[in-house]
VEXDREN-2710 file (C-alpha; in Angstrom, 1 decimal):
% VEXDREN-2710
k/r/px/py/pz
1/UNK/79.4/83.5/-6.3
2/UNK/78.9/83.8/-2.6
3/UNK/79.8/87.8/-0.7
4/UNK/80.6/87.6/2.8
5/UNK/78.9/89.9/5.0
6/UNK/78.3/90.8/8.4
7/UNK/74.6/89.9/9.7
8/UNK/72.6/92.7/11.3
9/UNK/72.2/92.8/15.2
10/UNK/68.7/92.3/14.4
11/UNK/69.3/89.2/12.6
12/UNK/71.9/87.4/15.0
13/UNK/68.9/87.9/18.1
14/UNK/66.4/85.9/16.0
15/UNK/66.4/82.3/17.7
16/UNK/67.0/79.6/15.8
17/UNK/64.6/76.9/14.6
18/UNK/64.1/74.1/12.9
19/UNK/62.8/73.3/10.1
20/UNK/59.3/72.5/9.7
21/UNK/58.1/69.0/9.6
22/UNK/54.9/70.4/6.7
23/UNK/55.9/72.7/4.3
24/UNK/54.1/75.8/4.4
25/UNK/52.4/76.9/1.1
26/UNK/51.9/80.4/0.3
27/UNK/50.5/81.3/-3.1
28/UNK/52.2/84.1/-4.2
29/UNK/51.3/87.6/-4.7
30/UNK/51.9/88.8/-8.2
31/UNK/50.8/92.5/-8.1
32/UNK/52.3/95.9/-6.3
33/UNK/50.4/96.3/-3.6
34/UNK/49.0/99.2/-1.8
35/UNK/49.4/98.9/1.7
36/UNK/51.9/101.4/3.5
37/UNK/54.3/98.7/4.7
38/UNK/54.2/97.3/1.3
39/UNK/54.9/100.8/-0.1
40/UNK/57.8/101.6/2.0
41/UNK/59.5/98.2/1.8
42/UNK/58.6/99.2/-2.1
43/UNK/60.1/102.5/-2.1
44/UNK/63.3/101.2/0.2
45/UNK/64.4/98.6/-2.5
46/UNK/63.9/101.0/-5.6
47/UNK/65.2/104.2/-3.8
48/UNK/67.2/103.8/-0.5
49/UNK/69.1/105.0/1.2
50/UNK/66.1/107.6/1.6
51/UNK/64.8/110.1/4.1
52/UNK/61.3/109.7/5.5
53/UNK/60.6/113.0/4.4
54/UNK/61.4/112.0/0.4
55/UNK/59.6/108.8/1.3
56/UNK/56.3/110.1/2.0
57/UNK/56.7/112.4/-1.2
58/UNK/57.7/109.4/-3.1
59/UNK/55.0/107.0/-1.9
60/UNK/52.2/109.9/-1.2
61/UNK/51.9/108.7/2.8
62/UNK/51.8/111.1/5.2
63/UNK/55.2/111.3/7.1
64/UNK/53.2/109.9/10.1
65/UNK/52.5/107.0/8.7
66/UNK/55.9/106.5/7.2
67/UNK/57.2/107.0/10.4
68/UNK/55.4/104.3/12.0
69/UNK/55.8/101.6/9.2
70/UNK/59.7/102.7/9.0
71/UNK/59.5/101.6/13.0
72/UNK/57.9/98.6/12.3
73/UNK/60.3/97.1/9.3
74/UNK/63.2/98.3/11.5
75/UNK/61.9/96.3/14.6
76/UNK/61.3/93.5/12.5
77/UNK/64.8/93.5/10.7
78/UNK/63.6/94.3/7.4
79/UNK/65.0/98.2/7.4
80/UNK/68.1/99.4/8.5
81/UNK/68.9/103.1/9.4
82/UNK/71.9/105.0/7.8
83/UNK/73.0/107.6/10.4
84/UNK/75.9/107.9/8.6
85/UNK/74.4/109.5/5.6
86/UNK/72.5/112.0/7.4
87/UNK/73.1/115.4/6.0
88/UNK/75.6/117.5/7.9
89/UNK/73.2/119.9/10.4
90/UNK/70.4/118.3/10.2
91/UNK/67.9/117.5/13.4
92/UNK/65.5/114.7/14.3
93/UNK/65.5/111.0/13.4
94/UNK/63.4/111.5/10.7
95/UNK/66.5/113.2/8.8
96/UNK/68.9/109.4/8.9
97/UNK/67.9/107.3/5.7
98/UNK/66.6/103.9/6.0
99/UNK/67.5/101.4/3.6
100/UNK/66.5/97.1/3.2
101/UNK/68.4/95.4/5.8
102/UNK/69.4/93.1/2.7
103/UNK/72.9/91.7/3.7
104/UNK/71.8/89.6/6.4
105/UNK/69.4/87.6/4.7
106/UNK/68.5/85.9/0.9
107/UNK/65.2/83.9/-1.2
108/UNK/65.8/81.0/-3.1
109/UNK/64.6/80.8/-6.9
110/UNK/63.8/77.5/-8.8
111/UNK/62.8/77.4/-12.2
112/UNK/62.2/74.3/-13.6
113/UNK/62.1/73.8/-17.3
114/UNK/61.2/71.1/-19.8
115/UNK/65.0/70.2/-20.1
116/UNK/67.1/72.7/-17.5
117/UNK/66.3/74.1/-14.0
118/UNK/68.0/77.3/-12.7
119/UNK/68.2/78.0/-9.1
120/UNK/69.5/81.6/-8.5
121/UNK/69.8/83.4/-4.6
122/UNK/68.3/86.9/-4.2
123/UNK/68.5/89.8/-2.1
124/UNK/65.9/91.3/-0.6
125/UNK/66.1/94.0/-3.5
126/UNK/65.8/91.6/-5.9
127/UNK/69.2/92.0/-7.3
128/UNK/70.4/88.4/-8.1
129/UNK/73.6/87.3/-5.8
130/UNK/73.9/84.3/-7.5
131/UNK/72.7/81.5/-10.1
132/UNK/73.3/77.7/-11.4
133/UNK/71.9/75.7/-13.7
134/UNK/71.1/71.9/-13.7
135/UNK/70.1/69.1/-16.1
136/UNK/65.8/68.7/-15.5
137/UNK/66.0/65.2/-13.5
138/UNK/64.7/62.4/-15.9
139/UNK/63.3/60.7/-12.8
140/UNK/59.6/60.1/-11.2
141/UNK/58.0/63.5/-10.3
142/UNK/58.9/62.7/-6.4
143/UNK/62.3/62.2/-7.3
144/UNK/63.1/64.3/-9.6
145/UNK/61.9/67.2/-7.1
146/UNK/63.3/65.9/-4.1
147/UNK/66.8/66.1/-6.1
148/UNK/65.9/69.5/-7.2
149/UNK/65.6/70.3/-3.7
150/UNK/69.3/69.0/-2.4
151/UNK/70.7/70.8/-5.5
152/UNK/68.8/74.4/-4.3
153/UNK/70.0/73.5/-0.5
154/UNK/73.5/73.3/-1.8
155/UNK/73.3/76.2/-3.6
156/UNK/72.0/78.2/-0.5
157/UNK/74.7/76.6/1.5
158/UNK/77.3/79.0/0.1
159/UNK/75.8/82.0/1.5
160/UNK/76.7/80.9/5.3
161/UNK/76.4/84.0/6.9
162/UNK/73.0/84.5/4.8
163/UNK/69.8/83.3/6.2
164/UNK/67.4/82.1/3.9
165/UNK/63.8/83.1/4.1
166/UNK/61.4/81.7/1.2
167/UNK/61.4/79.7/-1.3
168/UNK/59.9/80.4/-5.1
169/UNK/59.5/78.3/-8.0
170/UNK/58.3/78.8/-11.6
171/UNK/57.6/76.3/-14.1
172/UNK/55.3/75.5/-17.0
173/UNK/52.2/73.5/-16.9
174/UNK/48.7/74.1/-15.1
175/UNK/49.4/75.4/-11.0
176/UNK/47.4/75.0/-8.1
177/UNK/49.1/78.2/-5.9
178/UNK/47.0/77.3/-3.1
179/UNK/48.3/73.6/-2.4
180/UNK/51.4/73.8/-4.2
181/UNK/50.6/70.8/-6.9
182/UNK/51.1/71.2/-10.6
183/UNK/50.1/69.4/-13.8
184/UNK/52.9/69.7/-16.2
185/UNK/52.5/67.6/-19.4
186/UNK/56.2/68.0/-21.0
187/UNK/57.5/66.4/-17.8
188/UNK/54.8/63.8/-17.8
189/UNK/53.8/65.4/-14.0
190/UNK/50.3/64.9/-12.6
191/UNK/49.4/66.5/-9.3
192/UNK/53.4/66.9/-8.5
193/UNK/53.5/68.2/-4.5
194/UNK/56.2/70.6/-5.8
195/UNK/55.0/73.0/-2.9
196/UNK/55.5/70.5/-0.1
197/UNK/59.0/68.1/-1.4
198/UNK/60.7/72.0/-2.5
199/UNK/59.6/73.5/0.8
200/UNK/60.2/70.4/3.1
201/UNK/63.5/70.0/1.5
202/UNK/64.9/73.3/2.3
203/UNK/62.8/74.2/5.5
204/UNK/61.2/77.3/4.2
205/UNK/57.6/78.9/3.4
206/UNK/57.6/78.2/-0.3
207/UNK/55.4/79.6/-3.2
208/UNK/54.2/77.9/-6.5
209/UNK/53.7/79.8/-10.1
210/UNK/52.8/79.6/-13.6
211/UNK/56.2/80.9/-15.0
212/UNK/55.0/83.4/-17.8
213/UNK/52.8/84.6/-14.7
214/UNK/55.9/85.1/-12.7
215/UNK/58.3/86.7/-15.6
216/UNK/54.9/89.6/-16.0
217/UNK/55.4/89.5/-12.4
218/UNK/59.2/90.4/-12.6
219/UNK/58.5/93.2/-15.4
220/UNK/55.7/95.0/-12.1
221/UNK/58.0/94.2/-9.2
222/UNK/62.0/93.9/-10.1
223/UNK/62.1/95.7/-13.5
224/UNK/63.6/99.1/-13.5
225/UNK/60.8/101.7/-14.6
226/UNK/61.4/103.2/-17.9
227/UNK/61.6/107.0/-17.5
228/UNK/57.6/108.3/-18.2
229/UNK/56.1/104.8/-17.8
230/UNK/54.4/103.3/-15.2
231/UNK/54.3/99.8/-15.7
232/UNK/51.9/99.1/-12.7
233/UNK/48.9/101.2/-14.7
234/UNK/46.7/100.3/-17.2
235/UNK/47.2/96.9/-19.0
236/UNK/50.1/94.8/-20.1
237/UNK/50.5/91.6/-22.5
238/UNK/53.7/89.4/-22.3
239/UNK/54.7/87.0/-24.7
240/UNK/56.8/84.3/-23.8
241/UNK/59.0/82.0/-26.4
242/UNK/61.5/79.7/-25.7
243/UNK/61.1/75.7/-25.6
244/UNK/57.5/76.9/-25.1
245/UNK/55.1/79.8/-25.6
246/UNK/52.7/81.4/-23.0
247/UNK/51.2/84.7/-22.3
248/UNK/50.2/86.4/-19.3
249/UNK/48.3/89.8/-18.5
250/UNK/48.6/92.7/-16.4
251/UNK/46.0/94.9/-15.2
252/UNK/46.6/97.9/-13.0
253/UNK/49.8/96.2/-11.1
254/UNK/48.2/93.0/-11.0
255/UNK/49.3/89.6/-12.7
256/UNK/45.9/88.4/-14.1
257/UNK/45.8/85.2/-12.6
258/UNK/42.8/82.2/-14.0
259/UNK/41.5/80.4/-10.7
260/UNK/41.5/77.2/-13.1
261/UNK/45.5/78.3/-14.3
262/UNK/46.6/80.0/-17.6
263/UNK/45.2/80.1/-20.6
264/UNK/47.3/77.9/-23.1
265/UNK/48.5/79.2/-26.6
266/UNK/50.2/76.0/-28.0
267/UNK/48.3/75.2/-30.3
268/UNK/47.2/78.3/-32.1
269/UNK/47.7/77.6/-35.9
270/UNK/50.9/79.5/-37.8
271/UNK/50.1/77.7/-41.0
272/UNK/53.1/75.8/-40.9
273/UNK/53.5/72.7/-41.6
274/UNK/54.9/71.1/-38.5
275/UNK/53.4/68.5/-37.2
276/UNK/52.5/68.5/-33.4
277/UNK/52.2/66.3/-30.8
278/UNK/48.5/66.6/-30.8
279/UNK/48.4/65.1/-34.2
280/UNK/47.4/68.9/-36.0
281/UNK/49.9/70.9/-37.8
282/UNK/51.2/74.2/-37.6
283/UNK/50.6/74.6/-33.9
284/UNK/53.2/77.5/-32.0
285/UNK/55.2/75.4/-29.9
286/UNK/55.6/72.7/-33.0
287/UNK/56.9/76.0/-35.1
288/UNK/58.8/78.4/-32.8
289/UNK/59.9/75.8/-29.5
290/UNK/63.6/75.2/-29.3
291/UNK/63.1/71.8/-30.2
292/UNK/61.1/72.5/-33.3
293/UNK/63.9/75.2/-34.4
294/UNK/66.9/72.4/-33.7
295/UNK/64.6/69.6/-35.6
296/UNK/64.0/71.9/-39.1
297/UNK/67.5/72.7/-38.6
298/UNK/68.7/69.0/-38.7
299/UNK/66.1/68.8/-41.6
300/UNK/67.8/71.6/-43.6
301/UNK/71.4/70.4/-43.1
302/UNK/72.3/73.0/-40.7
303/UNK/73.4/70.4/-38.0
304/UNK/74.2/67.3/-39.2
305/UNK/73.5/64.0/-37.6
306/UNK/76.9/63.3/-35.7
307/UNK/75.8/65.9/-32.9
308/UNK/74.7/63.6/-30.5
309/UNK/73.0/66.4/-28.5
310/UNK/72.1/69.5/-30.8
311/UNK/71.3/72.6/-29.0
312/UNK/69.7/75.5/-30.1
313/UNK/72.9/77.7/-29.6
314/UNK/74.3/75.8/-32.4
315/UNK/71.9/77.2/-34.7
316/UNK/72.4/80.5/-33.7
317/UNK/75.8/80.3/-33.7
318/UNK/75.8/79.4/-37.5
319/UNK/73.5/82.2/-38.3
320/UNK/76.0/84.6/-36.5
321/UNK/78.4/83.0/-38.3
322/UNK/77.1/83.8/-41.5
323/UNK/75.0/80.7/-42.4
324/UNK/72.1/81.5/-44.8
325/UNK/69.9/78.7/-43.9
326/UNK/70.4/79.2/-40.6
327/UNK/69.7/82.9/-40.3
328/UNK/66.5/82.3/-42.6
329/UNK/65.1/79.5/-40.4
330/UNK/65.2/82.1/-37.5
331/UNK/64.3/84.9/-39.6
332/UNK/61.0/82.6/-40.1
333/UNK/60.6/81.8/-36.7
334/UNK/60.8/85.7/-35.7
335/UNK/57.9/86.3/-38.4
336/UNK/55.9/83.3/-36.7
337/UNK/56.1/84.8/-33.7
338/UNK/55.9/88.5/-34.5
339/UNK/52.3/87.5/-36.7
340/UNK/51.4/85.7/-33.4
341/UNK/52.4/88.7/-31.2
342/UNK/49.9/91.2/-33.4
343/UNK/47.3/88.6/-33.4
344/UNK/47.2/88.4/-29.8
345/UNK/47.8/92.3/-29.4
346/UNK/44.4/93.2/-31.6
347/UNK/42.9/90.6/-29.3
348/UNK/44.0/92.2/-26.2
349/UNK/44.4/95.6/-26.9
350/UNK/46.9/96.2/-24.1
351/UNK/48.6/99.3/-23.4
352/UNK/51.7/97.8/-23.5
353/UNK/53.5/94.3/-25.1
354/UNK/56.7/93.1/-23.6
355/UNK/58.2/90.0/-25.5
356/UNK/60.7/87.8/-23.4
357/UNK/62.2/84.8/-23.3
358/UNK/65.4/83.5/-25.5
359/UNK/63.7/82.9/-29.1
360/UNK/64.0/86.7/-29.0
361/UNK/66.7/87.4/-26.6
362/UNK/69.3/85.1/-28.1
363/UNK/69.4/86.2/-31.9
364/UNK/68.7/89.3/-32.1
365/UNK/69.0/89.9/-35.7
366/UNK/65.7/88.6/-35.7
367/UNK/63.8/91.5/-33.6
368/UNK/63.6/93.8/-36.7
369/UNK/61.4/90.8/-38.5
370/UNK/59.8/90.6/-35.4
371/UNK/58.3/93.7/-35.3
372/UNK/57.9/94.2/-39.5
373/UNK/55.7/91.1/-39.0
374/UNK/53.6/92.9/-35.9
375/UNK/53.4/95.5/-37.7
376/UNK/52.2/94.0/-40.9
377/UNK/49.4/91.7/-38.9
378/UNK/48.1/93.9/-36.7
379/UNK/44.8/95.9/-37.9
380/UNK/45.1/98.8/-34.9
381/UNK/46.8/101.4/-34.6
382/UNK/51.0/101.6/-34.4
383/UNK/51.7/100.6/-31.3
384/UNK/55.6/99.8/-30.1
385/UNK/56.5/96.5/-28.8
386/UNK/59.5/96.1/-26.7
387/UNK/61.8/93.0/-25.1
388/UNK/62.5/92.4/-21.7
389/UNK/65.3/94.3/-19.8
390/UNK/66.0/90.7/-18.5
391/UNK/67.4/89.6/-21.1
392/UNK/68.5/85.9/-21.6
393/UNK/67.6/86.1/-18.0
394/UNK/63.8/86.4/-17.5
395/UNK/64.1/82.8/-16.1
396/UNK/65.9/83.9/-13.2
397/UNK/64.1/86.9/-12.2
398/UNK/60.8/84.6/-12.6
399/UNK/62.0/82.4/-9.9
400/UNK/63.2/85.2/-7.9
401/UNK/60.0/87.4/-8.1
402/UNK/58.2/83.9/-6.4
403/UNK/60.8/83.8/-3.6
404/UNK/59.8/87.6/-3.2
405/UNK/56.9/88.3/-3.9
406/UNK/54.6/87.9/-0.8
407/UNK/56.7/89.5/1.4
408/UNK/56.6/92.8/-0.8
409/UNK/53.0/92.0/-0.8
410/UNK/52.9/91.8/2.9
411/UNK/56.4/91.9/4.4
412/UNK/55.7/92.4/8.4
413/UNK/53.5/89.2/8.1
414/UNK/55.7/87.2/6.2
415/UNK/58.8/87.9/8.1
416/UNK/56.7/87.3/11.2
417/UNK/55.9/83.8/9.7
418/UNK/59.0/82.9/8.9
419/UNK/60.8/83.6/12.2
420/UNK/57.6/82.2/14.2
421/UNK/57.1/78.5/12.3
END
């Protein structure tokens, strides 16, 4: 969907340039940062319109300083001031909310998967204007991400009176968030310049990520927090499970982020008897990937060999439809993962565990064997684990939080470096 607005005066004075002959590569900042700019940008997505007064309560700045990082962001076209919504009576600029300037601009999200990329366009808030989805190219690493890129420069194209600012993409495999390049086995990638071909192709700064990384990311930065919890203290796990599994930790508002990229957990043993691709059996992603799920389910008659292409919503469309064999093949996965979940916890000891992605989020008749089998495994004490807010959509805010994420980090910088290259 594309909504027409009309661009801020600050946004129609910026000159126009073009696009950069060298992409530039940012890594991305997956944390909540501390600066005051960063607070109040913070603080103006989650909570405006809001007075500067409430602000400095909110954030713990002294008005002063509120008051001069408000006149920055609204010199730079990040804020905009509400002089309508100041209370009837009341005297001094400091009384007129400000609010992010978010219609005149928008990030671009990629998330390529083993077999689908999403694209989705963001507001500055983080509040998702729009998404597609396309087929994974089949095609050479170069290619296939040079047509990724026309497809996401489409996409942006229908928000005309939008300009975009930054690129983000998310995907699997091992990523280099300084020079953009990624090893990413499933696709048969090596070194892949997905930082230079994405950002070259749509003319924009452009950040790289591990995508479990990035959905923990999402959870700290986009997420809305749960009344009495502040996600951004002490230590989070999340467990991601769809056509692969990966984890990611949080300390104190900060992704924890392995100089030589994630940790894998692939290959941890389930003590099934799937054979994996590296020749072992009962490895995770050969039990509990989408793949696995949609090949036991061919093997137990659940989907029958005329379905040229089965997908894994057939399968959970026959469990919901009352299938036996299909409801207990993801009942087992759930226990798989929900054993793998506690095993990892007791490991870990996190304050909190978040689970996301769609092997939980798409049947979720299996959460209640999902947590019986945490519960069961682990050895410490009772500790609630809960799924994403996301949904069926943690790939989506993945991407986005990349697009976003450095300039909540560091947004006077970054939108000084976007309207300077």
């Amino acid at each position: 969907m594309s909504i027409t607005t009309l661009s801020s005066a600050a946004a129609l004075t910026r000159p126009i340039v073009r696009p950069p002959t060298r992409a530039q590569i940012v890594p991305p900042e997956l944390r909540v940062a501390d600066t005051p700019a960063a607070a109040v940008f913070r603080v103006a997505c989650a909570r405006g319109p809001i007075a500067r007064d409430i602000a400095a309560k909110t954030t713990g700045l002294s008005t002063a300083t509120v008051n001069r990082q408000v006149s920055a962001l609204l010199a730079e076209g990040l804020l905009r001031e509400r002089g309508d919504l100041t209370a009837s009576g009341a005297v001094g600029r400091p009384r007129v909310p400000f609010e992010v300037n978010h219609e005149p601009y928008l990030t671009i999200g990629i998330h390529i998967g083993a077999v689908v990329t999403g694209i989705v366009a963001s507001d500055l808030r983080g509040k998702v204007l729009g998404a597609v989805e396309v087929p994974t190219p089949a095609l050479p690493q170069n290619q296939a991400l040079s047509q990724i890129a026309r497809s996401a420069k489409l996409f942006a194209s229908r928000w005309h009176r939008r300009r975009p600012l930054w690129v983000g993409v998310a995907l699997g495999g091992r990523v280099d968030a300084t020079t953009g390049r990624v090893d990413h086995p499933r696709l048969g990638w090596l070194g892949a310049p997905v930082g230079s071909i994405i950002g070259e192709g749509l003319g924009l700064p452009v950040s790289v990520a591990a995508h479990v990384e990035a959905m923990a990311a999402s959870e700290l930065l986009l997420a809305p927090q749960r009344p009495g919890d502040n996600g951004s203290d002490g230590t989070s796990l999340y467990f991601y499970a769809r056509e692969t599994a990966g984890v990611a930790v949080t300390i104190d508002g900060r992704v924890h982020t392995p100089s030589s990229g994630p940790g894998s957990i692939v290959h941890l043993s389930t003590g099934s008897s799937a054979l994996c691709s590296c020749g072992a059996r009962g490895c995770l992603e050969a039990t509990v990937s989408d793949r696995a799920t949609i090949a036991a389910a061919r093997e137990a008659g659940i989907l029958t060999e005329t379905d040229e292409r089965p997908a894994i919503a057939a399968v959970y469309r026959a469990a919901a439809a009352g299938s036996i064999p299909a409801h207990e093949l993801l009942v087992e996965r759930a226990r798989v993962l929900g054993r793998t979940v506690a095993m990892l916890r007791d490991l870990f000891n996190p304050d909190r565990v978040i689970l996301g992605g769609q092997a939980f989020t798409e049947y979720p008749a299996g959460i209640p064997h999902v947590a019986e089998a945490f519960a069961r495994t682990s050895s410490l004490a009772r500790k609630d684990i809960r799924i994403t807010g996301f949904g069926n959509r943690v790939q989506e805010f993945a991407a986005s939080v990349v697009s976003l994420s450095t300039l909540y980090s560091d947004p006077l910088t970054s939108i000084r470096r976007v309207f300077s290259q």
